[in-house]
Wavefront OBJ file of the C-alpha trace (Angstrom):
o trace
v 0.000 0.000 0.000
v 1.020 3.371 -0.488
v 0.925 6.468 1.253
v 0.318 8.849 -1.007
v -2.564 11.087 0.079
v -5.847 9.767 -0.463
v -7.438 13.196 -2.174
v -4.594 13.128 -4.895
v -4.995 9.953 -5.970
v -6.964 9.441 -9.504
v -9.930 6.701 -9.297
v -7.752 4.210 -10.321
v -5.341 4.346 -7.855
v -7.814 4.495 -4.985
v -9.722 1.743 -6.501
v -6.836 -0.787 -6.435
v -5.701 0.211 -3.005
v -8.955 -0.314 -1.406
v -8.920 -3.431 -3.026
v -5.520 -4.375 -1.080
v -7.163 -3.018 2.611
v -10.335 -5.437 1.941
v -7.766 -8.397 0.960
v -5.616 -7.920 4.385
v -8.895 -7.085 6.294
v -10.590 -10.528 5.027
v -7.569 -12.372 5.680
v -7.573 -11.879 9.717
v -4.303 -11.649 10.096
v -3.280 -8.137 11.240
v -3.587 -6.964 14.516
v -6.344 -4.988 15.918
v -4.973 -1.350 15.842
v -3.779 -2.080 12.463
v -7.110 -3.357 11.316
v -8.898 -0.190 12.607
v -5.764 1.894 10.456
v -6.955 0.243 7.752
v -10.520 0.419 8.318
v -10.261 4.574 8.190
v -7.708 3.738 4.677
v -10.453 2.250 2.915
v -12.964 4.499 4.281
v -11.675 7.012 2.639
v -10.753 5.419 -0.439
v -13.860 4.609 -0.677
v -15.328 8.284 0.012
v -12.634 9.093 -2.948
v -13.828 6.667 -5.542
v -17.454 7.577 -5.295
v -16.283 11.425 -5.397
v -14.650 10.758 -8.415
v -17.475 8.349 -9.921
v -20.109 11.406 -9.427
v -17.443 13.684 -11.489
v -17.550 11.405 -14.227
v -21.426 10.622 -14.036
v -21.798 14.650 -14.203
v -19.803 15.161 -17.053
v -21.269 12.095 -18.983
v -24.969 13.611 -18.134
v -24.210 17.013 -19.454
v -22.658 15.529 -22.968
v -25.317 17.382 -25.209
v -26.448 15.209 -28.322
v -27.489 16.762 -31.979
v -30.397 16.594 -34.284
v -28.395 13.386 -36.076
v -27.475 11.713 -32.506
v -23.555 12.984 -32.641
v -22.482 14.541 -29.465
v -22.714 18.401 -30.687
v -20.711 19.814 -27.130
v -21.361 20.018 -23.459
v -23.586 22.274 -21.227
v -22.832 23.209 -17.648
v -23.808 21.175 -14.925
v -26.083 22.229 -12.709
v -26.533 21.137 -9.012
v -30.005 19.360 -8.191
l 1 2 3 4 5 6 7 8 9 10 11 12 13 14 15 16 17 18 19 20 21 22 23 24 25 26 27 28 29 30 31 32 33 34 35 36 37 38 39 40 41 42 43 44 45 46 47 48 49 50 51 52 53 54 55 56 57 58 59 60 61 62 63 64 65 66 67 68 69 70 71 72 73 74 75 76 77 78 79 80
């Protein structure tokens, strides 16, 4: 695992290190201060990969098609 900051780390990144905490955590085999270390790790990979999930699903939802059903630009996103 690394320990680069969690909030500059790109989706991918988080995604694959959260996958490592869950492997170590479902193994057993760490101690108990180190499992709740790891616990807060993934909790806020976690909180980083669906912050960076809802960036992509906002710019996806503002890709604005044309009369012929090419993508003809963007349009700002507005909050809901």
């Amino acid at each position: 695992m690394t320990e680069k900051p969690v909030e500059e780390m790109s989706f991918e990144e988080a995604m694959a290190e959260l996958e490592k905490v869950v492997t170590r955590l479902e193994q057993g085999e760490v101690a108990l201060e180190e499992s709740i270390t790891l616990y807060e790790r993934g909790a806020a990979l976690k909180a980083r990969c669906d912050a960076k999930l809802a960036e992509a699903q906002e710019k996806v939802e503002q890709i604005r098609l044309g009369e012929d059903g090419t993508p003809a630009g963007t349009a700002p996103f507005e909050s809901k």
